[in-house]
C-alpha angles and dihedrals in degrees: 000000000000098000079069074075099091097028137304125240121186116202115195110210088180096061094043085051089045091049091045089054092044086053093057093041078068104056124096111261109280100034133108139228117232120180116213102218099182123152099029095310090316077308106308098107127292099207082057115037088045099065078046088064102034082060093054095059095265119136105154105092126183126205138173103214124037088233085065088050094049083045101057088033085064090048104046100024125208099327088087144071106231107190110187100216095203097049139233121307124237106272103022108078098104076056107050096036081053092058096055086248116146105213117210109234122204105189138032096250089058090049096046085050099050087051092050093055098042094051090050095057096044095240132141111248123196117182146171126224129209133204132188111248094184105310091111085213120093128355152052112321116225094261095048088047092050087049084053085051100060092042100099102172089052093056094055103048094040109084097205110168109170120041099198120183119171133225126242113204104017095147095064099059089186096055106107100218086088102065093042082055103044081052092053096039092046097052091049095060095045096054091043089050090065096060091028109026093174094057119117123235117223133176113118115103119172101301097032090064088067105051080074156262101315088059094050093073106160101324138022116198106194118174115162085052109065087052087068097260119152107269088189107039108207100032129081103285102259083196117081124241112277106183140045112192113189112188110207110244108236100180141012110198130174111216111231086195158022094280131154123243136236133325109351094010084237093158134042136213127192141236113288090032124145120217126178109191116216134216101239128076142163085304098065090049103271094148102239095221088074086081110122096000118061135065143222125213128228131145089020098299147080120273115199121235101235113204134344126333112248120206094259117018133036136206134234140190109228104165097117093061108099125240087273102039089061097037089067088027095128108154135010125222114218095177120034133118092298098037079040108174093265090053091053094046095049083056092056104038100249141097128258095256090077095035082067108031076048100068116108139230100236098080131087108265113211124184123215111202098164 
């Protein structure tokens, strides 16, 4: 197809569904599976990997903007819980209460003012709270929550269903900092139940679903995850692969001499080298630190980056294909089952996160539902 032009990226809906069912098969009897589905699906396309998800029983959604949240609303219409995990902007909240979004509130002041509102227009306004277990990031801290706890009128005019906190440090399972978390997190709903006895309890990402069942509560909200990224670092990847990224070759060339290579030459081949030069650059989401460092895959092997990643274009060693390998080499993969998210993070000096929210939009995007 032409569009394989400028790239092509596959991305597989059956193997984000399958992760996403994995994941709940996980969880302690009685709690639910969420999918946080923030920065366009990490970046694989929120309007497709959704359905895939809806199909597969899931209706708690996270986002990060509200704009996310009125998007999917519209999608999915009224059968799911959409949080929004930044909050609500000043200014917004009519907004955001109208569209059926439940804003997660970090102070006192941003919860008293959600429930004014609310109350002024008449409309009904769910939301989630979070409070800081020991991140030191967003959320309530334990003072301002106790402060929550003994306002009694507050409580029973705010209509909070969900009480979220995030760990910090959920892909070392040995890191103490988890325990001393999941105590944290534990004592404040608790204490919060017994004011609010419906409310959900809500702490496990990706990697905190597997650290075990005290750390599921009501509902877990992996993301990473379901990409495909490595839940466990350091361990075999218990997801499935999720993306297969092929970068069009543009140009084959045999180097007649010892010659550097690319912005900087800051590498060298020598005489007698074979390059292929590939459509995709920094500008279509290949991390630049990979120069010189990471690898694509064609003909069943790896195939080194040589020299810094232009915008636009990156270069590969291909010396150890044979005659005939090069001769049909077309097209080079830079993320598959062998080059897997995780691989290609660990090249450039990153995390997985950034491989996926990276990806660009000039390639030919092909979904894989069966």
């Amino acid at each position: 197809m032409n569009d394989f032009r400028e790239g092509l990226l596959s991305i597989n809906l059956q193997s984000i569904a399958g992760n996403y069912l994995d994941l709940n098969k996980r969880l302690r009897s009685g709690a639910k599976c969420g999918a946080v589905v923030k920065a366009d699906a990490y970046g694989l396309g929120m309007s497709q990997v959704v359905p895939a998800l809806f199909r597969q029983g899931c209706r708690d959604f996270f986002v990060a903007t509200q704009a996310e949240g009125e998007r999917l609303r519209k999608e999915l219409g009224d059968s799911v819980q959409i949080v929004i995990l930044t909050g609500v902007r000043a200014g917004a909240e009519l907004e955001c209460a109208k569209a059926g979004l439940m804003p997660t509130l970090f102070t006192l002041e941003q919860l008293r003012h959600w429930v004014d509102i609310c109350a002024q227009a008449e409309i009904e306004g769910p939301c989630a709270v979070k409070i800081d277990s020991g991140m030191t990031r967003l959320g309530m801290g334990p003072e301002e929550f106790d402060l929550l706890l003994r306002d009694r009128q507050l409580l029973a005019s705010a209509d909070i269903r969900i009480l979220l906190s995030h760990l910090a440090c959920a892909d070392e399972p040995q890191h103490p900092q988890n325990d001393i978390q999941l105590r944290s997190f534990k004592e404040a709903g608790e204490k919060l139940r017994v004011l609010c006895p419906e409310v959900q309890l809500s702490l496990a990402n990706s990697s905190g679903i597997f650290l075990g069942e005290d750390y599921h509560f009501d509902i877990a909200r992996p993301g990473s995850a379901l990409y495909g990224v490595n839940p466990i670092p350091g361990t075999p990847n218990p997801m499935r692969p999720t993306v297969t990224l092929s970068l069009p070759i543009v140009q084959k060339r045999l180097v007649s001499r010892k010659q550097s290579v690319g912005y900087g030459a800051t590498q060298q081949v020598t005489a007698g080298s074979w390059l292929a030069v590939a459509r995709g650059g920094y500008a279509d989401g290949i991390i630049r630190a990979q120069g010189g460092r990471g690898c694509g895959w064609a003909c069943g092997r790896q195939l080194p980056i040589i020299g810094r990643i232009s915008m636009d274009s990156t270069t590969f060693d291909i010396s150890a294909l044979s005659h005939e390998e090069r001769d049909s080499l077309q097209s080079i993969e830079i993320l598959n089952s062998n080059l897997t998210v995780d691989a290609v993070a660990e090249h450039a000096g990153t995390i997985g996160y950034e491989v996926l929210t990276s990806l660009g939009h000039r390639y030919f995007r092909r979904y894989i539902k069966s």
